[in-house]
C-alpha positions in Angstrom: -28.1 18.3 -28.7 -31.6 18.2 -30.2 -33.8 20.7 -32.2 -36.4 22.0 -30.3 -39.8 21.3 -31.9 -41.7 24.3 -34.2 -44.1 24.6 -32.1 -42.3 25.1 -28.5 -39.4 27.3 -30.2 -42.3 30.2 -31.2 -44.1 29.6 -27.5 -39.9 30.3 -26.4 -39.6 33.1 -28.4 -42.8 34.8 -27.5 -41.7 35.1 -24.0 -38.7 34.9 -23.8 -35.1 36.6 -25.5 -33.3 34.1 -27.5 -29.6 33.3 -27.2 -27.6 33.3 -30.4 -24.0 33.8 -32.0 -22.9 35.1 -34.5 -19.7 35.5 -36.6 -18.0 38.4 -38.4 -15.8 36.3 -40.7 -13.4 38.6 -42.2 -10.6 37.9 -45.2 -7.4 39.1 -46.0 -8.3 41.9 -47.4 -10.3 43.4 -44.7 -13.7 42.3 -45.8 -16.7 41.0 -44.5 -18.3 37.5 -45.3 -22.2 38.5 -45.5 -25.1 36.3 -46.1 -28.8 37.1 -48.0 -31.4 35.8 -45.7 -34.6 33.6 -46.9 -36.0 33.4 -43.6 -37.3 36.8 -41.0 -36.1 38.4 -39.9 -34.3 40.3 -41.9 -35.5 38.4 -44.9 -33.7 39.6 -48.1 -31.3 41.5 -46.4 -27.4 40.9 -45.8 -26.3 39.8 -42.6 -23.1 38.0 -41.0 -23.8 34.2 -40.7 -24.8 32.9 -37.2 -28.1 31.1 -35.3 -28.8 29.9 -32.3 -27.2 28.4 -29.4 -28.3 24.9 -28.2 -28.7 23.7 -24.4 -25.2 22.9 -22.9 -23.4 23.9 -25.8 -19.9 25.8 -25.3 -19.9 29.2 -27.6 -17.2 28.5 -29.5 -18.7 25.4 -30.1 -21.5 26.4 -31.1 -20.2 29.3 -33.5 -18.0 26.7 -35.3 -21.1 24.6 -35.7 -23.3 27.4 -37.1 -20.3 28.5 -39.9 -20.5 24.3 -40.9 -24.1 24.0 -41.2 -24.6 27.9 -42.8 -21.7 27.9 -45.2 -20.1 24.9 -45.3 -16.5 25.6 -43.8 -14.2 25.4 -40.5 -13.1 28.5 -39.3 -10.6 30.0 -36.9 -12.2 32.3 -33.8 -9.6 34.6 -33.2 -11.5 36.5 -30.5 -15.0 37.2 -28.7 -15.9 40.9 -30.1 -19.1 41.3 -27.8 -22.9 41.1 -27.7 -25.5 42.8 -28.6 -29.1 43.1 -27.6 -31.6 43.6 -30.8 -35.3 42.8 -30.9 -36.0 42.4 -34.9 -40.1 43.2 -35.5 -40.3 40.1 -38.1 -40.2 36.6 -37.5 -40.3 33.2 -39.1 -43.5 32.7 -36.5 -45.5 36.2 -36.9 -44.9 36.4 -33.5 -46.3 40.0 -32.3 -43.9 41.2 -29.8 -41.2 40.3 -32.4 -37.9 38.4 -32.0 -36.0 39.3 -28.6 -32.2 37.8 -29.7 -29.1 38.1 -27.6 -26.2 37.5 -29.4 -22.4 37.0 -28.6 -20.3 37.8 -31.9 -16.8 36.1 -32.5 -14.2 37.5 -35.1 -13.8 34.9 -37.1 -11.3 33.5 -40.0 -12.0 31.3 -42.6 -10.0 27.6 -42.4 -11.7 25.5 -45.0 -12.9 26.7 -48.5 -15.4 27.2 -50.7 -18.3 28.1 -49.4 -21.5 26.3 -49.6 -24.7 27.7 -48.6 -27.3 25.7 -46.8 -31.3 26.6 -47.2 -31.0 29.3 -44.4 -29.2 32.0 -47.6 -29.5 32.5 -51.0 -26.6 34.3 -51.8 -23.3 35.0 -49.8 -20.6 38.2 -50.5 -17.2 39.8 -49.7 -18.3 43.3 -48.4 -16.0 46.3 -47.7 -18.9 47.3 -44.9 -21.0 45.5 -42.3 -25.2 46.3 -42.6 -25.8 49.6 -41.1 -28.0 48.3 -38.5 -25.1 45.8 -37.6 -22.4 49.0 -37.4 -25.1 50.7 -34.8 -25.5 47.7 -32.8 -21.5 46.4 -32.5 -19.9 49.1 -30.8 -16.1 47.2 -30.6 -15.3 48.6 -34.3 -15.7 52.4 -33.6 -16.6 52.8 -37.4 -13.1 51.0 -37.7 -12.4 47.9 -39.8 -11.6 44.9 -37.7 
């Protein structure tokens, strides 16, 4: 599997919806593992860890890749939650017609500790609540913890 050049990813994600995963790692005690972005969208803001998902890569797969290269740890997926359909207004690019993602979200637990952010965050936290816009867009949890 190899990156796709800077260049041909914005052309891709000006026409096109992207396909990504992401993971809502939850602890023991019922709370959410949430990163601070440095990158658009949603630059500055909390967020559950996750990216993109690479050409003939399995899901799972590729969610367990994303938690290794984001934070640094191996994780258990316990189950696929859903998808969601989101088109975020910023972008790395400036691309007008924003960023079109797709996203498949896995309940995940944590395997392998500490954590150890990689230049995508700044920050990382335990949180008793997901981001609103996250709540409105993942309709499995019903306003319910996991």
């Amino acid at each position: 599997m190899s990156l796709i050049p800077a260049k041909d990813y914005k052309m891709f994600m000006k026409h096109m919806p992207i396909v990504c995963i992401d993971g809502v790692v939850v602890n023991e005690n019922g709370e959410y593992l949430l990163v601070k972005r440095k990158n658009e969208p949603l630059k500055g803001k909390y967020w559950i860890p996750g990216g993109r998902l690479l050409k003939n890569e399995k899901l799972e797969d590729a969610i367990k890749r994303k938690m290794n290269q984001e934070l640094g740890v191996d994780v258990k997926v316990e189950k696929l939650l859903g998808f969601f359909e989101i088109v975020f207004d910023k972008t790395s690019f400036n691309i007008s017609r924003g960023f079109h993602a797709i996203s498949f979200v896995f309940l995940l637990r944590l395997l392998k500790h500490p954590i150890k952010l990689d230049n995508q965050s700044s920050d990382w936290k335990w949180s008793k609540k997901l981001p609103r816009k996250l709540q409105e867009i993942i309709q499995p949890f019903n306003g319910k913890p996991l």
